[in-house]
C-alpha angles and dihedrals in degrees: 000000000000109000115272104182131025117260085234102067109109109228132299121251126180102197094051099050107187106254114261106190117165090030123123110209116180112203109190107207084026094140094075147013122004096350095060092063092043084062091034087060104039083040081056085065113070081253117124104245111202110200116216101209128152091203112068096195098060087040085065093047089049091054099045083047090060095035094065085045101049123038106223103012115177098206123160135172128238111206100227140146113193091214105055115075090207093056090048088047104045086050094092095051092041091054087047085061089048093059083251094153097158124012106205091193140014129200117205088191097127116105139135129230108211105195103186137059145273115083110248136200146231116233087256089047105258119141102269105239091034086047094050105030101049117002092049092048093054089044082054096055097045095061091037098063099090089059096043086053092054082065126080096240110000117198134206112202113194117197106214123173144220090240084079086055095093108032136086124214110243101226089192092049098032092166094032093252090164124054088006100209107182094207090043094048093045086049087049092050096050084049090052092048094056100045088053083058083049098056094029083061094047102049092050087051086053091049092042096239127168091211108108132222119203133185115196130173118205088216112213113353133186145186104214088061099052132106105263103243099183125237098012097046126011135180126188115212099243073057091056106041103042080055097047092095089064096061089081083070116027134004151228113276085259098071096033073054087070104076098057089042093053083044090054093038117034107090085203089067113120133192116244142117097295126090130217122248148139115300108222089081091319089291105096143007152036104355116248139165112273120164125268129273108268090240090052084057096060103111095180082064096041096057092037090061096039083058097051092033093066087040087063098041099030077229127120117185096225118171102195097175137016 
């Protein structure tokens, strides 16, 4: 397996993150779930975390939780909904405002499960987990580059699942037009999602780019497990404790939140052809470099969908200096 991360990095500990004062880090989803957590750690840090949230009002909630968390935080919003091209495209010049002037990282974390049918739309007619989870991230990354590039070293962490393990993207039904199966086309969209980190990373290693490209998986995460962050997330004790048998297997969103913090923080992260995860089989644990799926190394794929990715956006993440 090509090296992910310098022998000389000392070892990684998750509950004594390196100070990153100084640092601007964007977490889109970071109002909830694992993402939360993502912005509450790094916010733990001394670094600006910038919250990419549709919904202001769980944005604010977001930003109070990790205020009585973190003394100090320095925690903003980003208005910004995946799904509308306006919104992605607007980010750059709303962060200027802001006196965003670098992003050192960027988590594309944010994404949305749709369990029932029927199929829905985006606003420009895009399936709409297809649309949010993965088009809408490579839009993102296309009008963020300027900003990445201002950073020594700008990364782009990209939170895939194992719920894209076992599919296959349909290149004749890209958006699941036929047989629409909500479980099938989230699945689809999160594999999508990770073979755009792959190509991303790949294409920044052929230019000779510093800017890195991550891909990271939470493993198992669940909410009973998880630290009670009121009142964005509660537990109630029958909840915890009926659940405690599970955590030999899987773990809370705070935990699944570790691998993209130690992708944003460690200074001995490469980028390659590996991603981060925990490290009990990839369900649980400290986060550490493991290969690829053999379906994610699939470069024919990979180029086929970043083709028809920027058909679909008129966006081409293009990184032209750094």
């Amino acid at each position: 397996m090509p090296s992910a991360i310098t022998r000389q990095s000392p070892p990684w500990d998750v509950r004594r993150l390196p100070r990153a004062e100084g640092k601007c880090f964007l977490v889109t989803g970071g109002n909830a779930g694992i993402g939360y957590f993502v912005a509450e750690q790094l916010a733990g840090t001394g670094a600006t975390v910038v919250l990419g949230s549709r919904d202001a009002a769980k944005a604010r909630a977001a930003m109070a939780s990790i205020g009585a968390r973190v003394p100090g935080a320095r925690v903003r919003h980003l208005p910004l909904d995946l799904a509308d091209p306006a919104s992605v495209e607007a980010a750059p010049g709303a962060l200027g405002a802001q006196r965003v002037e670098r992003l050192d990282a960027v988590v594309l974390n944010a994404g949305i499960a749709l369990d029932d049918p029927p199929r829905r739309e985006s606003a420009d007619g895009h399936e709409l987990m297809f649309a949010t989870n993965h088009l809408g991230h490579f839009a993102l990354t296309h009008h963020l580059a300027p900003l990445l590039l201002a950073a020594p070293g700008g990364r782009i962490v990209t939170t895939g699942s194992f719920a894209a393990k076992s599919e296959r993207l349909d290149f004749a039904d890209l958006q699941n037009s036929r047989d629409y199966r909500p479980k099938r086309a989230y699945a689809r969209s999160k594999l999508a999602q990770m073979l755009f980190a792959v190509e991303l990373g790949r294409r920044l290693r052929a230019a000779g780019r510093r800017t890195l490209s991550v891909l990271v998986h939470p493993g198992g995460a669940l909410d009973a497990l998880t630290p009670a962050r009121p009142p964005l997330h509660a537990r109630s004790t029958g909840e915890r404790l009926a659940h405690l048998p599970l955590g030999l297997v899987v773990q809370g969103k705070d935990a699944a939140a570790r691998p993209a913090v130690r992708a944003v923080l460690d200074p001995g992260v490469r980028g390659g052809p590996v991603m981060w995860s925990p490290r009990v089989f990839g369900l649980r644990g400290e986060p550490r470099p493991e290969p690829l799926w053999e379906h994610l190394a699939d470069p024919a794929a990979a180029a086929w969908l970043w083709e028809a990715s920027c058909e679909l956006t008129g966006c081409e993440p293009e990184f032209t200096a750094g």
